[in-house]
N, C-alpha and C positions, 0 to 999 in steps of 0.2 A: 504494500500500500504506500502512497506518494500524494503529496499535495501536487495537485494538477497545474495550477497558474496560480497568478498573482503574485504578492512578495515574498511569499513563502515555497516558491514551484518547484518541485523536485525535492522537496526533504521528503524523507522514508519516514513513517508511521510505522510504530508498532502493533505488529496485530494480535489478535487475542493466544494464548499460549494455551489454551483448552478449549472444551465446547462449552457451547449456550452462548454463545457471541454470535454474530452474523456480519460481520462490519459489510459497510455499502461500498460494493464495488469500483472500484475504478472508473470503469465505461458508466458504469451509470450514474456516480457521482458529476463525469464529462458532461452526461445530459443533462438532467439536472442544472448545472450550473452555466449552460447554454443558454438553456430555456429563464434563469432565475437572474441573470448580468444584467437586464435594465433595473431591475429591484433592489440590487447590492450595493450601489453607495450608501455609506450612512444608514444603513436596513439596522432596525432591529430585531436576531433571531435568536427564536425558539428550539434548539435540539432537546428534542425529548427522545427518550428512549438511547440516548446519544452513544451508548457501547465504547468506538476506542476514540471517539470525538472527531471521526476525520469531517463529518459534513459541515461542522461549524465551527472547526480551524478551516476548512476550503471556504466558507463566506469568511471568516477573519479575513483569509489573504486575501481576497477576493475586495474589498473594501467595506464588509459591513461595521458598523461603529462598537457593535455590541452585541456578544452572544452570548446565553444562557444555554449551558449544557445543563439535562436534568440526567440524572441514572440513579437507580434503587443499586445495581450490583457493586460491589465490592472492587471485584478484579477489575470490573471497568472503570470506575472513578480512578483508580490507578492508572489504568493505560491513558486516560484524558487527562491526566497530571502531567503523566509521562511523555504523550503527544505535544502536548503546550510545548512543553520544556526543550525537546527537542527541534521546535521552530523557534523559540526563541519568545513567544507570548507571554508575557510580563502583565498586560491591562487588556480591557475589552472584555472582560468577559467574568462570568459566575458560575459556578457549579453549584448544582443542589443535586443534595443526596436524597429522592425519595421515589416514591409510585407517580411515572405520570400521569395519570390516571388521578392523583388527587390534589392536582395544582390550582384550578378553577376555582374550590369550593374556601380559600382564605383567605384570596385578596393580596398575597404576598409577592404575585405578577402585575407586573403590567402588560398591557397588549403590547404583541410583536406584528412587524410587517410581515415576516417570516417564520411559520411557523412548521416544520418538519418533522414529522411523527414516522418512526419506523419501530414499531414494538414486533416483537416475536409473531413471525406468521402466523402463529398456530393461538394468538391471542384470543382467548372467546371477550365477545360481546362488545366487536368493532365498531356499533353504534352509538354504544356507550363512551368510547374514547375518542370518539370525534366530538360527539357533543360536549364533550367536559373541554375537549382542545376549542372547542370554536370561539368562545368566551374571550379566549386569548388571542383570539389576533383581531389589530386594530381595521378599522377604517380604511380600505383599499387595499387590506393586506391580505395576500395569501396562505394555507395551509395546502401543505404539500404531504400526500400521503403514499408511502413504501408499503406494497404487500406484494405477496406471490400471485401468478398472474390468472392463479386458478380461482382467488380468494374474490366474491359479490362485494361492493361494498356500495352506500345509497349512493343514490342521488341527489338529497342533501344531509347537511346534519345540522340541528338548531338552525342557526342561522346564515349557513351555508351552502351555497348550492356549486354541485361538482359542472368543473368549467372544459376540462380538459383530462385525459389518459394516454399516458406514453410504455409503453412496452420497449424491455430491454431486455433479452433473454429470457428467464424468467421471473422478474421482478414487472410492476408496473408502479409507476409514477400516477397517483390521481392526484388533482388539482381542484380546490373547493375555493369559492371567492366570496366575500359576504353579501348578501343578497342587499342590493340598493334599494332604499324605500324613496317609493314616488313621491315628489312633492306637492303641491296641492297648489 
């Protein structure tokens, strides 16, 4: 694993040293951050589920101002320590250690432009963690959602409605945008 571009392009990432990690590929980190370059200056993002950190050190190098990695596991917050350190990431950014899945419900987020959910395919009750993720992104921001390409997932959630789906091997990229309320 490698930071693809930006001011950090080409340092090597550690990747997980056992199972129950899945870090997000290369090639489809590249898409991903194709599709996400008008949105990354000054973005504020959301990695939840963030495993060895590379999607939200690739928006750090990339130019967003500020990114919260969230992870419950252990080995992971470690390798996202270990990641920073290894590019040289000093600021920008926060780690929280808990369930993404209960970030929504205290207030202790703010809304992201960017917000990027990749939790374990095999996660029951994907409706669930979208609606709790929707909360958190602002105002013309996006949620960007990782699953396998076999996995349903709605057409909206709260108040999100899906914009866009990209396939990369067997991963897909869905895209939720907040639903604009008409003005009167």
């Amino acid at each position: 694993m490698r930071v693809i571009a930006g001011r950090f392009k080409g340092r090597t990432l550690a990747p997980p040293k056992r199972g129950g990690l899945r870090p997000t590929s290369d090639r489809l980190r590249e898409t991903l951050f194709n599709i996400l370059a008008p949105r990354l200056d000054g973005a504020r993002v959301l990695d939840a589920y963030a495993g060895t950190g590379a999607v939200g050190i690739e928006a750090l190098s990339r130019g967003a101002a500020h990114v919260v990695f969230v992870e419950e596991n252990r080995q992971a917050l470690t390798l996202i320590r270990q990641n920073l350190r290894r590019c040289g990431v000093t600021e920008g950014y926060t780690i929280v250690s808990r369930d993404a899945r209960e970030l929504s419900g205290d207030g202790s987020l703010q809304r992201f432009d960017i917000v990027f959910l990749d939790p374990p395919y095999d996660l029951p009750d994907v409706d669930r963690t979208l609606d709790v993720a929707s909360v958190l992104v602002a105002s013309g921001g996006l949620l960007v959602f990782e699953h396998a390409t076999r996995r349903e997932v709605p057409q909206a959630a709260d108040r999100l409605v899906q914009r866009r789906q990209v396939r990369v091997g067997d991963s897909m990229l869905t895209f939720y945008e907040p639903v604009q309320e008409e003005r009167a």
